[in-house]
C-alpha positions as CSV (number, residue, x, y, z in Angstrom):
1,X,10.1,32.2,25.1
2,X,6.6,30.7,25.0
3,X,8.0,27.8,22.2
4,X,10.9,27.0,24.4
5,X,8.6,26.3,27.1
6,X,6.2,24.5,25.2
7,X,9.4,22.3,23.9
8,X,10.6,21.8,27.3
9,X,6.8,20.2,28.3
10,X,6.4,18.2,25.3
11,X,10.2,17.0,26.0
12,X,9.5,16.0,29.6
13,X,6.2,14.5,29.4
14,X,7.8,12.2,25.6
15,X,10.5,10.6,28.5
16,X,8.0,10.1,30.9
17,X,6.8,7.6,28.4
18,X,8.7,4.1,28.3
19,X,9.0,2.6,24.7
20,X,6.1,0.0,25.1
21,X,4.0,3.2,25.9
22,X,4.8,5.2,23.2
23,X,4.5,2.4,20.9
24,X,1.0,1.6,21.9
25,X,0.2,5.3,21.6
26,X,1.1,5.9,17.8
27,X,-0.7,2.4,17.3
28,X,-3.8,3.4,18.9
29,X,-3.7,7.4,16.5
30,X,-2.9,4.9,13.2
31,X,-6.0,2.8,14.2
32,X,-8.2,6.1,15.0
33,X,-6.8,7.5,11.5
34,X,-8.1,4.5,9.6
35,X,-11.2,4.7,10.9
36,X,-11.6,8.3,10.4
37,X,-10.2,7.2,6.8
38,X,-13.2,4.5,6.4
39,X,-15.5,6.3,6.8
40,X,-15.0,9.5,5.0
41,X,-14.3,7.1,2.2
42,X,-17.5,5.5,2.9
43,X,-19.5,8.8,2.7
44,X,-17.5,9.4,-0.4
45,X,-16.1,12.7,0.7
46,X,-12.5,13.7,-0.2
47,X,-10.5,14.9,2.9
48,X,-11.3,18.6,1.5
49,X,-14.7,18.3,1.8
50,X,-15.1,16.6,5.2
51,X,-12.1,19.3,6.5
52,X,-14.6,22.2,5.6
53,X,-17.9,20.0,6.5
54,X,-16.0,20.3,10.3
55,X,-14.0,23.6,10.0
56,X,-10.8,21.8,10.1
57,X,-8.1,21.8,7.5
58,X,-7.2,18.9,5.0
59,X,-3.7,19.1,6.4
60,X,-5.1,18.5,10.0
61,X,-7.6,15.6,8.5
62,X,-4.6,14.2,6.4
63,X,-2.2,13.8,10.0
64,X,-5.2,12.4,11.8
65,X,-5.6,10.2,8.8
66,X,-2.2,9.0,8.9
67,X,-1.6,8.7,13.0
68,X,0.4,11.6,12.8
69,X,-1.8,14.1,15.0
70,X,-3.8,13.7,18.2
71,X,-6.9,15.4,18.3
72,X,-9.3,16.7,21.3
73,X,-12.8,15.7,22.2
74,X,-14.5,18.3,20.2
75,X,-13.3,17.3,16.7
76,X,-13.9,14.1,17.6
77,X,-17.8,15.2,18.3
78,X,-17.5,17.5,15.0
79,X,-16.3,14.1,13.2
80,X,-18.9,11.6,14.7
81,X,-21.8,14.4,13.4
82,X,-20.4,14.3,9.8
83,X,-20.5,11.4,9.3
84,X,-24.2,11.1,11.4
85,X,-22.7,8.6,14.1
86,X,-23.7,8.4,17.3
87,X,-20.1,8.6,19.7
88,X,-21.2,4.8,20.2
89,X,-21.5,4.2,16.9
90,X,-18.0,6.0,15.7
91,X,-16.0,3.9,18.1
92,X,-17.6,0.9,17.6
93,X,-14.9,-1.3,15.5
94,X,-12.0,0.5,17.5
């Protein structure tokens, strides 16, 4: 019962969304996944090692990678400290 719920929420609030919107949204998660992508690569971790630096999986670091997944403010905090960026710093070329 809880899942058909959930469904019906997700549902409602996708076709509250025009198409421009939605667009615009998985554009801004690929351009927050390449980031997060630069800069693991940049500190030379695999997606393994920065998913148990954070206490994430790699799955969840592989969909956040690829614009697939959202994520919430506290893995985005948890991200910005492995890789020793200030917030400011993190989203600076986004």
């Amino acid at each position: 019962m809880f899942y058909l719920s959930l469904i019906t929420i997700i549902i409602t609030v996708m076709s509250d969304l025009d198409d421009k919107e939605l667009v615009e949204r998985q554009n801004d998660l690929r351009i927050f996944g390449l980031r997060i992508r630069e800069l693991r690569k940049k500190s030379k971790l695999t997606q393994s090692e920065l998913a148990e630096k954070i206490g994430l999986s790699t799955n969840f670091i592989g969909m956040v990678e690829r614009g697939e997944r959202n994520t919430s403010v506290d893995k985005i905090f948890k991200l910005s400290r492995a890789f020793n960026l200030s917030l400011a710093e993190f989203f600076k070329t986004l």
